[in-house]
N, CA, C and O atoms as a GROMACS GRO file, in nm:
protein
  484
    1UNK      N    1 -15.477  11.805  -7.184
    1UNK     CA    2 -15.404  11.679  -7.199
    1UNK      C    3 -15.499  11.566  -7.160
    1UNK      O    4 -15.549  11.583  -7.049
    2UNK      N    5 -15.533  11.466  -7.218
    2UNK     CA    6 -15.609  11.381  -7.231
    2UNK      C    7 -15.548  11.241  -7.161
    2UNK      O    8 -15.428  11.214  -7.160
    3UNK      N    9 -15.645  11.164  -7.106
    3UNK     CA   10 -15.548  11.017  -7.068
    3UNK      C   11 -15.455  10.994  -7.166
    3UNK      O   12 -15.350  11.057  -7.153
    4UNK      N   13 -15.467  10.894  -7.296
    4UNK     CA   14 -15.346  10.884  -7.399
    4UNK      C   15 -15.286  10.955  -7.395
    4UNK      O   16 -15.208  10.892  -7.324
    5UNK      N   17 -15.230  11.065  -7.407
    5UNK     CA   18 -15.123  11.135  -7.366
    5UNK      C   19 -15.018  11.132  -7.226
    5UNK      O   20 -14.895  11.138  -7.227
    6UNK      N   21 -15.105  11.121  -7.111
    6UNK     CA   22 -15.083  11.130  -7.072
    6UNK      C   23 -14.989  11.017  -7.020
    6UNK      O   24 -14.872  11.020  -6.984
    7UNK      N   25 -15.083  10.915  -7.029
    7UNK     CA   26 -14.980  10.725  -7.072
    7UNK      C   27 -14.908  10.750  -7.146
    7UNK      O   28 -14.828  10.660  -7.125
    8UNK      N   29 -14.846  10.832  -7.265
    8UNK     CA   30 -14.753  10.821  -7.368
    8UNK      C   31 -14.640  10.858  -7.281
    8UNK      O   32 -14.537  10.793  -7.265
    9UNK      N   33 -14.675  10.982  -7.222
    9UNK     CA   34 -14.557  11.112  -7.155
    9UNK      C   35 -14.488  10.998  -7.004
    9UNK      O   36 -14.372  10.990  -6.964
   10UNK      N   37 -14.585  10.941  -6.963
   10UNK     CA   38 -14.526  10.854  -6.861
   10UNK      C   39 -14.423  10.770  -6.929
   10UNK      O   40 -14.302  10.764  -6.907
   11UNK      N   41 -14.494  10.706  -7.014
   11UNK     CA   42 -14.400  10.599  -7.065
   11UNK      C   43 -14.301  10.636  -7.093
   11UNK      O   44 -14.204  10.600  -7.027
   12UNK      N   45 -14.282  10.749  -7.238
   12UNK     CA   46 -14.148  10.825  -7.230
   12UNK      C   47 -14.072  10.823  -7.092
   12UNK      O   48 -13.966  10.760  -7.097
   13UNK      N   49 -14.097  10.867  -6.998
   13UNK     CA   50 -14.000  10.890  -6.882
   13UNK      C   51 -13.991  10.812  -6.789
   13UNK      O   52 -13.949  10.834  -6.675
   14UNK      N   53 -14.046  10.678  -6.854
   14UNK     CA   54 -13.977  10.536  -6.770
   14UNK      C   55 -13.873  10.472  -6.891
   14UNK      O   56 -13.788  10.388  -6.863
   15UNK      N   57 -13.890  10.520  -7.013
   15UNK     CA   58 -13.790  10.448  -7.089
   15UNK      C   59 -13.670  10.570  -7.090
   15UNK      O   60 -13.556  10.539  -7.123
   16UNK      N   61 -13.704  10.708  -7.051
   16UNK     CA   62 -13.551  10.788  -7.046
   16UNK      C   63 -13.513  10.717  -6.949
   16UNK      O   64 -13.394  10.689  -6.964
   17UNK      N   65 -13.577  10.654  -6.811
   17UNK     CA   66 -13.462  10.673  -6.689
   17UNK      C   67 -13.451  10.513  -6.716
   17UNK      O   68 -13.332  10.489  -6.693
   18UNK      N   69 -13.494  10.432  -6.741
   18UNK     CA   70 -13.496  10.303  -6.753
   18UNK      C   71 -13.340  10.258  -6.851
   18UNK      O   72 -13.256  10.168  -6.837
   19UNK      N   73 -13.357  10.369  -6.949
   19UNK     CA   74 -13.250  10.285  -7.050
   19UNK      C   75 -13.119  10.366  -6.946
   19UNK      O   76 -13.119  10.256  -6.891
   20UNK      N   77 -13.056  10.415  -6.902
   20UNK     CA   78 -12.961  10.424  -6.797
   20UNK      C   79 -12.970  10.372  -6.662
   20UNK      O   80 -12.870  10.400  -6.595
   21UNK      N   81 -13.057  10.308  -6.603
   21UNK     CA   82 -13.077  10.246  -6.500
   21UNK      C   83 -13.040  10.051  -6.509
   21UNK      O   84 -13.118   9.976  -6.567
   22UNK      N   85 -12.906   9.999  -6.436
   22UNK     CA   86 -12.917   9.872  -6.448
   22UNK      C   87 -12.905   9.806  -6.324
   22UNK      O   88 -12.801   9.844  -6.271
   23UNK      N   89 -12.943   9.755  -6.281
   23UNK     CA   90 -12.907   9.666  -6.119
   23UNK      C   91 -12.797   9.593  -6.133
   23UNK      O   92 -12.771   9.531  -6.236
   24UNK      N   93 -12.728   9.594  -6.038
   24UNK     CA   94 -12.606   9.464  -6.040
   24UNK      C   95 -12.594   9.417  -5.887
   24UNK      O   96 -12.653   9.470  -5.793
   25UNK      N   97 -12.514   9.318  -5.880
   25UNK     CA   98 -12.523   9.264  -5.757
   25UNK      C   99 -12.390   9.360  -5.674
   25UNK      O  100 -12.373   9.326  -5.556
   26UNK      N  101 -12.328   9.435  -5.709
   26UNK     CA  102 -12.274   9.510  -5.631
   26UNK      C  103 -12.359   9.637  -5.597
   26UNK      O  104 -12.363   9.683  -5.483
   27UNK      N  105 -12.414   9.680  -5.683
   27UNK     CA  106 -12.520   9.807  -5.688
   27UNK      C  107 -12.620   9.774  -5.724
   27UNK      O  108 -12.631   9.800  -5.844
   28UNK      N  109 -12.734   9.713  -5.671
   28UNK     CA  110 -12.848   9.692  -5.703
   28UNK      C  111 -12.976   9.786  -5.715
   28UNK      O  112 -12.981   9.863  -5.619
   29UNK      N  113 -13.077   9.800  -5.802
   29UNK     CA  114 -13.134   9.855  -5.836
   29UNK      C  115 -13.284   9.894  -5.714
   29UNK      O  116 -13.370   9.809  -5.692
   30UNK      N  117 -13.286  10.021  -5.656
   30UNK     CA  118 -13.342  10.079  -5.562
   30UNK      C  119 -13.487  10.115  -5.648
   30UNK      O  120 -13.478  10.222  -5.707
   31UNK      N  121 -13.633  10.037  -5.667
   31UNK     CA  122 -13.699  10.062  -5.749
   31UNK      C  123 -13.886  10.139  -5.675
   31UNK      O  124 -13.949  10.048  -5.621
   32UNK      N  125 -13.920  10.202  -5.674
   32UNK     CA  126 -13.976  10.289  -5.625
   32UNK      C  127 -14.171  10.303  -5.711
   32UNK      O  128 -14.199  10.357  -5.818
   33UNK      N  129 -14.244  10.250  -5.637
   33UNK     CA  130 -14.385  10.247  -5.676
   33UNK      C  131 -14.477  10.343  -5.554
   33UNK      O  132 -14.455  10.338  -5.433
   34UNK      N  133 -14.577  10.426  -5.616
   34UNK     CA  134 -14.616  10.503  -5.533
   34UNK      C  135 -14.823  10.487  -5.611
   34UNK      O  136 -14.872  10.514  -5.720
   35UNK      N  137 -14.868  10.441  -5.504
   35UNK     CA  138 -15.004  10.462  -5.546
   35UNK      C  139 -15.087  10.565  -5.469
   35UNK      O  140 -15.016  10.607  -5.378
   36UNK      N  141 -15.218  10.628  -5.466
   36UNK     CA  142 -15.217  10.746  -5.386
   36UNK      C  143 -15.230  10.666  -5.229
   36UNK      O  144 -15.204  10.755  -5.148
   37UNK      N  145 -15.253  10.562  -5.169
   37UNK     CA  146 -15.306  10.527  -5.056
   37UNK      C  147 -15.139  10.494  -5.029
   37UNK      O  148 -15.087  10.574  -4.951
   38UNK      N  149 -15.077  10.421  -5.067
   38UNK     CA  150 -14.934  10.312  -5.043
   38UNK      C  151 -14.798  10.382  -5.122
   38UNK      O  152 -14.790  10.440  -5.230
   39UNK      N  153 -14.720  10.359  -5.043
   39UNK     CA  154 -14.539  10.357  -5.124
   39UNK      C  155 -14.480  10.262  -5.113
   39UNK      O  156 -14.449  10.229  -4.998
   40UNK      N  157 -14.437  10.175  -5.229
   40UNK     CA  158 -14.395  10.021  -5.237
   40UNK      C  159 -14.260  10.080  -5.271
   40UNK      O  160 -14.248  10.186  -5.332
   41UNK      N  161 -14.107   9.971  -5.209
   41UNK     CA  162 -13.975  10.061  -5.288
   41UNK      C  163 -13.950   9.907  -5.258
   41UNK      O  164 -13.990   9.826  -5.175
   42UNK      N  165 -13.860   9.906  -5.373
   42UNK     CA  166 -13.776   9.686  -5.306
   42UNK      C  167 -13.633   9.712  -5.394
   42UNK      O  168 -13.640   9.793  -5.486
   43UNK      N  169 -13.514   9.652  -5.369
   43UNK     CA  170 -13.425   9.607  -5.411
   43UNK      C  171 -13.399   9.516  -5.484
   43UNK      O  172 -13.434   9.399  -5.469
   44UNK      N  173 -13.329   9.567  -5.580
   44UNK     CA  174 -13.325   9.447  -5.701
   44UNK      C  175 -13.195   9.429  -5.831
   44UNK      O  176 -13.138   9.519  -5.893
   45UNK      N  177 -13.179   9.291  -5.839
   45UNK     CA  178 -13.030   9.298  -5.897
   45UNK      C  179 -13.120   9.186  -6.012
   45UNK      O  180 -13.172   9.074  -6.005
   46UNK      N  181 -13.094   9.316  -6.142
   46UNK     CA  182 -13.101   9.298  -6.246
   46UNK      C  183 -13.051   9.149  -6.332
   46UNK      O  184 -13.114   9.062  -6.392
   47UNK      N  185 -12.894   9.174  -6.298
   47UNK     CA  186 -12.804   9.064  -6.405
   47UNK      C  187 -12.880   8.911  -6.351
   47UNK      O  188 -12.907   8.833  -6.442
   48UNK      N  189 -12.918   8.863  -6.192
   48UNK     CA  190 -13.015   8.742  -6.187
   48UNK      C  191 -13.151   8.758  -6.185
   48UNK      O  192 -13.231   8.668  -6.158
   49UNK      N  193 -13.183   8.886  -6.219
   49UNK     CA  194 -13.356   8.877  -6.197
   49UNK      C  195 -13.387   8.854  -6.119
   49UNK      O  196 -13.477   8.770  -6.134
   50UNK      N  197 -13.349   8.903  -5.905
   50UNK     CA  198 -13.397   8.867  -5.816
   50UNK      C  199 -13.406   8.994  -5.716
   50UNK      O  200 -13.314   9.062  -5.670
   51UNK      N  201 -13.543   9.005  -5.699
   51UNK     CA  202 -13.544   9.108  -5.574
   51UNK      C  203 -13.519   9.047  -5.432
   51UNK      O  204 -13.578   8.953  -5.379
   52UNK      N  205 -13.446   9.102  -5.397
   52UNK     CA  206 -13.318   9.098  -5.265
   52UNK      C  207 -13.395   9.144  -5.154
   52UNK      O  208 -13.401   9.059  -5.065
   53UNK      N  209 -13.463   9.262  -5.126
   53UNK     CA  210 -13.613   9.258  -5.059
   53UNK      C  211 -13.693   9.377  -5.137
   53UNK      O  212 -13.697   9.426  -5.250
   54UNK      N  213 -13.761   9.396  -4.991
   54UNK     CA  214 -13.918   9.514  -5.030
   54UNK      C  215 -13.971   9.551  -4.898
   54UNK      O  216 -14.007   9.462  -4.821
   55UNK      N  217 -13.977   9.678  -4.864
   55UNK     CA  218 -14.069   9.748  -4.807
   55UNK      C  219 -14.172   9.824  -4.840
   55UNK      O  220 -14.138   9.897  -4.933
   56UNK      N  221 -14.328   9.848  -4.794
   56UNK     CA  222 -14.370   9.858  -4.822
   56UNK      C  223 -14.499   9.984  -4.712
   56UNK      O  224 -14.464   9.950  -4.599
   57UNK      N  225 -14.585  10.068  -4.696
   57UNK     CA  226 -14.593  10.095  -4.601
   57UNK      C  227 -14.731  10.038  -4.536
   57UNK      O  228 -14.801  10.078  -4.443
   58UNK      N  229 -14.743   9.899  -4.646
   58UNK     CA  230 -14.865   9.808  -4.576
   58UNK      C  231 -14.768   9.705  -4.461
   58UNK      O  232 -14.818   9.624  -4.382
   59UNK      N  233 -14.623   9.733  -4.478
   59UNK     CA  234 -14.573   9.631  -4.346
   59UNK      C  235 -14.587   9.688  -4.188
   59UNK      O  236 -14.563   9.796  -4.134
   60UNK      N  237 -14.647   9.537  -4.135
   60UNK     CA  238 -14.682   9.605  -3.980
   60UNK      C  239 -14.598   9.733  -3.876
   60UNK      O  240 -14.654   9.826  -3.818
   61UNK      N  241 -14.430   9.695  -3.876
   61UNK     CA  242 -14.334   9.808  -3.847
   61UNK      C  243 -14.388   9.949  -3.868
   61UNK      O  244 -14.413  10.027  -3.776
   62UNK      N  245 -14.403   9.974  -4.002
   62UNK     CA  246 -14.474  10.080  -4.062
   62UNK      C  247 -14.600  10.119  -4.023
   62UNK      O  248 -14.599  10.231  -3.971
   63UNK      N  249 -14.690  10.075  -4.029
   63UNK     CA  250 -14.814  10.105  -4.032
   63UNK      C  251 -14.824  10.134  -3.865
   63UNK      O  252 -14.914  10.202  -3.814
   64UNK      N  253 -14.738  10.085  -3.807
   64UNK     CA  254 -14.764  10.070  -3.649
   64UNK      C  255 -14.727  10.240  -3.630
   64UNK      O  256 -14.802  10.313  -3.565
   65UNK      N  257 -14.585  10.296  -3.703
   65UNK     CA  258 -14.578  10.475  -3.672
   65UNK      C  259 -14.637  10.504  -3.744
   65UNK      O  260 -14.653  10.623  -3.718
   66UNK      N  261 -14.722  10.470  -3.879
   66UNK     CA  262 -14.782  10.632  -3.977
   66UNK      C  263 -14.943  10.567  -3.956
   66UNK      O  264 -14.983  10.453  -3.930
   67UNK      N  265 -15.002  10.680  -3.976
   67UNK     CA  266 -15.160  10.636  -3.972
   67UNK      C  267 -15.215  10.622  -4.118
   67UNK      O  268 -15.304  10.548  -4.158
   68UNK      N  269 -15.123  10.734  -4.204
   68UNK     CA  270 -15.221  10.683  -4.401
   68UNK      C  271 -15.072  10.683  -4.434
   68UNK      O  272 -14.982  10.736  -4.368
   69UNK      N  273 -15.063  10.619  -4.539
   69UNK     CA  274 -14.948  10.598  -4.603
   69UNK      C  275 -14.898  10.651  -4.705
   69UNK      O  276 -14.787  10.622  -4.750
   70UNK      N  277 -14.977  10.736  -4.753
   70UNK     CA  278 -14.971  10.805  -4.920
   70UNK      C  279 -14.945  10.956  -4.836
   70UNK      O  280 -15.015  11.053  -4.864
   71UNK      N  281 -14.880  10.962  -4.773
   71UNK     CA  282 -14.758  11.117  -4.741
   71UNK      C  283 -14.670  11.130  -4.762
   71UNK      O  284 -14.625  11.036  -4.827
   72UNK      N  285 -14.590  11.220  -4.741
   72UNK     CA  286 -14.418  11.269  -4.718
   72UNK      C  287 -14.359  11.157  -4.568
   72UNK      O  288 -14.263  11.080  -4.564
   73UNK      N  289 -14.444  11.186  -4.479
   73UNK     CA  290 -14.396  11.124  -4.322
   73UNK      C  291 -14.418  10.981  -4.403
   73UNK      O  292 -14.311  10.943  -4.451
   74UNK      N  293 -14.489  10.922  -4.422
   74UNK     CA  294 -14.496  10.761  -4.470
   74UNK      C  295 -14.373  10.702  -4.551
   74UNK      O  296 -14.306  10.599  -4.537
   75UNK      N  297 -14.371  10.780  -4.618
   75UNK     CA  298 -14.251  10.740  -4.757
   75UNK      C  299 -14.092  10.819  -4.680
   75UNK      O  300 -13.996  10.794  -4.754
   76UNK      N  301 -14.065  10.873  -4.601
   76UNK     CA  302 -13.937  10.901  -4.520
   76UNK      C  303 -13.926  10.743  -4.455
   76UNK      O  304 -13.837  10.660  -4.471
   77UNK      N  305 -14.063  10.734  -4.367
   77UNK     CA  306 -14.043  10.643  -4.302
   77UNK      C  307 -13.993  10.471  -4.392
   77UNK      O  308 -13.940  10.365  -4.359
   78UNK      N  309 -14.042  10.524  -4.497
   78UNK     CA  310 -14.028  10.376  -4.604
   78UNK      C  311 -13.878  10.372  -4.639
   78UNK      O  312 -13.807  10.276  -4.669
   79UNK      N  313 -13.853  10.494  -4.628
   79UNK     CA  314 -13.667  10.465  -4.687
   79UNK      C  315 -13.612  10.460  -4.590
   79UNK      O  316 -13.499  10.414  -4.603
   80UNK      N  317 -13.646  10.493  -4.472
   80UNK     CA  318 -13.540  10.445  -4.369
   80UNK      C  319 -13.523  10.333  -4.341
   80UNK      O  320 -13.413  10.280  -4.330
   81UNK      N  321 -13.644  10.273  -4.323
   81UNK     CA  322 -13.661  10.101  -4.351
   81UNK      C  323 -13.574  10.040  -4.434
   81UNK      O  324 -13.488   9.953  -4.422
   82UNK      N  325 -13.603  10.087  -4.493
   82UNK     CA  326 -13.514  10.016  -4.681
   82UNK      C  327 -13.375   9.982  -4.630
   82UNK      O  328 -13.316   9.880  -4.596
   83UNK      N  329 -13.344  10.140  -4.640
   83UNK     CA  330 -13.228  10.174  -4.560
   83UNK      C  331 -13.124  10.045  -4.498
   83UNK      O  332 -13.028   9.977  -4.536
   84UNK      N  333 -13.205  10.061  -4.390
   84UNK     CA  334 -13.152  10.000  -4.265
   84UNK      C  335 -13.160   9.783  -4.289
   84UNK      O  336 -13.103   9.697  -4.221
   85UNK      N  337 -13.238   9.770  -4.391
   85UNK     CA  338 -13.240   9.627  -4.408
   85UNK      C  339 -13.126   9.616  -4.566
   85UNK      O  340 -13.106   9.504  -4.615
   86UNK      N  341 -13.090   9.686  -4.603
   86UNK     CA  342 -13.002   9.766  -4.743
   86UNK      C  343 -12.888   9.705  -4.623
   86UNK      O  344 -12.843   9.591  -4.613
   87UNK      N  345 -12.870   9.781  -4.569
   87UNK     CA  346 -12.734   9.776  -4.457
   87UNK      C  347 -12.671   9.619  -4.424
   87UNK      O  348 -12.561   9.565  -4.426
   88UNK      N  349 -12.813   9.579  -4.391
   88UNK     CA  350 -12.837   9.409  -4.292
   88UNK      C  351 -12.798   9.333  -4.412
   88UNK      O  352 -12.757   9.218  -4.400
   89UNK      N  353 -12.806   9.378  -4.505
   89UNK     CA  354 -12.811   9.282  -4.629
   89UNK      C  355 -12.623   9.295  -4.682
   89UNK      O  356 -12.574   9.211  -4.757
   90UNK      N  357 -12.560   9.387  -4.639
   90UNK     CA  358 -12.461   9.424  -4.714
   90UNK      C  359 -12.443   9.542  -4.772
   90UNK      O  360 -12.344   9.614  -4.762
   91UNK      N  361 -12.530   9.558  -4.826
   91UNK     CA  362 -12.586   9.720  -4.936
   91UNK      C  363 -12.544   9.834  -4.897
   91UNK      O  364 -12.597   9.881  -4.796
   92UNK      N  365 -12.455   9.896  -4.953
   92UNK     CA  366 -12.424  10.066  -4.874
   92UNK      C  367 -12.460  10.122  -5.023
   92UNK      O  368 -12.538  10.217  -5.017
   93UNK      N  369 -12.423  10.085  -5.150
   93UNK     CA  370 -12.440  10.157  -5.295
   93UNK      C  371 -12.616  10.080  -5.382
   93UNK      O  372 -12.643   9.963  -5.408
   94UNK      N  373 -12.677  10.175  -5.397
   94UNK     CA  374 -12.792  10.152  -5.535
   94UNK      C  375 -12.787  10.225  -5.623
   94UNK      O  376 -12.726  10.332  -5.612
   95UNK      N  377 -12.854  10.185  -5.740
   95UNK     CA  378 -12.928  10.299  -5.776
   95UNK      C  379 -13.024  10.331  -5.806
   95UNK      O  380 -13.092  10.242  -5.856
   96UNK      N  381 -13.079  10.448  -5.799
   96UNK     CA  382 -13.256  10.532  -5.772
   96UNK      C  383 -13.271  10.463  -5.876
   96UNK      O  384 -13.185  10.442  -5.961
   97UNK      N  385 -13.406  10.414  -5.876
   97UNK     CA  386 -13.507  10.422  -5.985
   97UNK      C  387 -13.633  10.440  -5.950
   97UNK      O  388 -13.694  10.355  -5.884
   98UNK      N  389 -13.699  10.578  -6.001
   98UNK     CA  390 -13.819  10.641  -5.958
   98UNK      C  391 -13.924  10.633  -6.023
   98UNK      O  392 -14.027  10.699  -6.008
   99UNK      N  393 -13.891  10.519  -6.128
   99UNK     CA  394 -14.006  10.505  -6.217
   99UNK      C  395 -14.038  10.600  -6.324
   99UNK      O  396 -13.949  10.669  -6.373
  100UNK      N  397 -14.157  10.609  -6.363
  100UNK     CA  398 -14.185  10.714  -6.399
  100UNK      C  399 -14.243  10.855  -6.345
  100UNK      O  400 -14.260  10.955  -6.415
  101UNK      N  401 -14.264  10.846  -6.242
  101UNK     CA  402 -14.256  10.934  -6.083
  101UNK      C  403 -14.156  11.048  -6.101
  101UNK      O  404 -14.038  11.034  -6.134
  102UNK      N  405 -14.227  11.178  -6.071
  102UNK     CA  406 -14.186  11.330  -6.107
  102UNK      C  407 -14.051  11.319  -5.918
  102UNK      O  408 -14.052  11.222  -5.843
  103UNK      N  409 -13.984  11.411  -5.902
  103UNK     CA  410 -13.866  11.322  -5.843
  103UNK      C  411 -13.975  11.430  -5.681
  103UNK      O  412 -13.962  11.357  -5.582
  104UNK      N  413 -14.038  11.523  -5.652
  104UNK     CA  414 -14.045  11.595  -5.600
  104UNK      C  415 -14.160  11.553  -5.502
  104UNK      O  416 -14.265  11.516  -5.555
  105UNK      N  417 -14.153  11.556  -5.372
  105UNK     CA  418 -14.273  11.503  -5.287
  105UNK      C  419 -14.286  11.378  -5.235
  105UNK      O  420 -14.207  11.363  -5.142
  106UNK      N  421 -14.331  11.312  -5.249
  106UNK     CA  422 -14.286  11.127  -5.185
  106UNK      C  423 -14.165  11.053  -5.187
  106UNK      O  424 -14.107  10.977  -5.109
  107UNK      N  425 -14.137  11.116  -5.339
  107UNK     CA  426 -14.041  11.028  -5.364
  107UNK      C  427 -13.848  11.106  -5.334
  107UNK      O  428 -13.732  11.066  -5.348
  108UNK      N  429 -13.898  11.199  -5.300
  108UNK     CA  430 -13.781  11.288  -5.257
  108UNK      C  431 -13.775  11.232  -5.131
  108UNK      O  432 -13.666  11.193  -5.089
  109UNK      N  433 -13.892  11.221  -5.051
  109UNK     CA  434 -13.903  11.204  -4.879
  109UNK      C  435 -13.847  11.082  -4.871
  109UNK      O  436 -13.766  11.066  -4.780
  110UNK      N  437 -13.873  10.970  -4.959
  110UNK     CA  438 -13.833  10.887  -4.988
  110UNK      C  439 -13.650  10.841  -4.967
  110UNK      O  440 -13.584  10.793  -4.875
  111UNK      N  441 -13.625  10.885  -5.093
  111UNK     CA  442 -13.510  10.904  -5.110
  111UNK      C  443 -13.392  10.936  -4.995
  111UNK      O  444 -13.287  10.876  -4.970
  112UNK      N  445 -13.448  11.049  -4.940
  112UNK     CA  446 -13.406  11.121  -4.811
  112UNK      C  447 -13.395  11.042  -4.699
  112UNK      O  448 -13.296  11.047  -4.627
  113UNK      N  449 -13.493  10.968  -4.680
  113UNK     CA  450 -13.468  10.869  -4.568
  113UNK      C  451 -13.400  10.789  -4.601
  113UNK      O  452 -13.306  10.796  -4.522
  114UNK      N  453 -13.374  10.688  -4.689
  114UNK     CA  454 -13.308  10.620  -4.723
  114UNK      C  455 -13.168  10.672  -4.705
  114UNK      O  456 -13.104  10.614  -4.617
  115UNK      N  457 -13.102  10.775  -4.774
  115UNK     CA  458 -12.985  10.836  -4.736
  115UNK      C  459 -12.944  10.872  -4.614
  115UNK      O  460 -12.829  10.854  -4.574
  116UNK      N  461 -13.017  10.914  -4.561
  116UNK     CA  462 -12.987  10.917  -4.405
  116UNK      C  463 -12.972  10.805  -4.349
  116UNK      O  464 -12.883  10.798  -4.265
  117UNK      N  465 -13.042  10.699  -4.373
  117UNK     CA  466 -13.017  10.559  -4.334
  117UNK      C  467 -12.861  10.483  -4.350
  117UNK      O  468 -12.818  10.381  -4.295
  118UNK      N  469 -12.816  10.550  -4.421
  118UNK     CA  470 -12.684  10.533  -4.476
  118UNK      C  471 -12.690  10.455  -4.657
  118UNK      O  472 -12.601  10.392  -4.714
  119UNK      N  473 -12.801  10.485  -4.698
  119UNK     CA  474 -12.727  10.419  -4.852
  119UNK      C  475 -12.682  10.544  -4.969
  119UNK      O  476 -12.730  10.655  -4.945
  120UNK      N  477 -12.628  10.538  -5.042
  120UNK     CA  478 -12.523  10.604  -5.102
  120UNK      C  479 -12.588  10.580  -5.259
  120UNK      O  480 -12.597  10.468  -5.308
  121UNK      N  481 -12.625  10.689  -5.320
  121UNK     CA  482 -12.702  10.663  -5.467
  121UNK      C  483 -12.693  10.808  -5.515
  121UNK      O  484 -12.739  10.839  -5.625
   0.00000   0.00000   0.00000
C-alpha cells in the first residue's frame, strides 16, 4: 500500500464517520486529533461554527503529570480533562468524533477518560 492510497483510505473514513457526525449546541461535537508526539481533542457546536473549548496535552495541567504525550497514560489523562471542563461548561452529552483515527489505543484511552469523567457519548 503506497502513500496515495493510503490518503484515499483515510479520507474514506473521515467522510463515513463525518457524514453521521453533527454538533449541536445541546450535543456538541467531541473532535479528536492525534499526532505521534501530542493528542489535541476540543468541543464543538457545529450549527454556530464555534469551538466551546480544547485540551490539549501541550497544556501546562497536563504536561505537569505525563512526561511524552503520544501514549495511552497521556490521552486518558486528556479526556479526563475534557471531561471535567465538558461538565464546567454544562456538557454531560457529545458526540465522538475520531476522525479518521482507527478507534483502538489513544483514542480508546481517550475516550475512556472522558467517560469516566462523566460525559455520556
Amino acid at each position: 500500500m503506497d502513500r496515495r492510497e493510503k490518503v484515499e483510505a483515510r479520507d474514506r473514513r473521515k467522510r463515513r464517520i463525518r457524514k453521521k457526525i453533527f454538533g449541536t449546541k445541546d450535543k456538541p461535537r467531541l473532535c479528536v486529533y492525534k499526532s505521534l508526539k501530542e493528542i489535541y481533542v476540543q468541543i464543538i457546536n457545529d450549527t454556530d461554527g464555534k469551538v466551546l473549548s480544547g485540551v490539549s496535552t501541550l497544556n501546562k495541567e497536563i504536561k505537569a503529570e505525563v512526561k511524552y504525550g503520544g501514549n495511552v497514560k497521556a490521552a486518558k489523562k486528556v479526556g479526563e480533562h475534557i471531561g471535567k471542563i465538558a461538565s464546567g461548561l454544562g456538557i454531560m452529552h457529545v458526540v465522538f468524533d475520531r476522525n479518521w483515527f482507527k478507534y483502538p489505543g489513544r483514542i480508546k484511552a481517550l475516550a475512556h477518560g472522558a467517560r469516566e469523567a462523566g460525559l455520556i457519548f
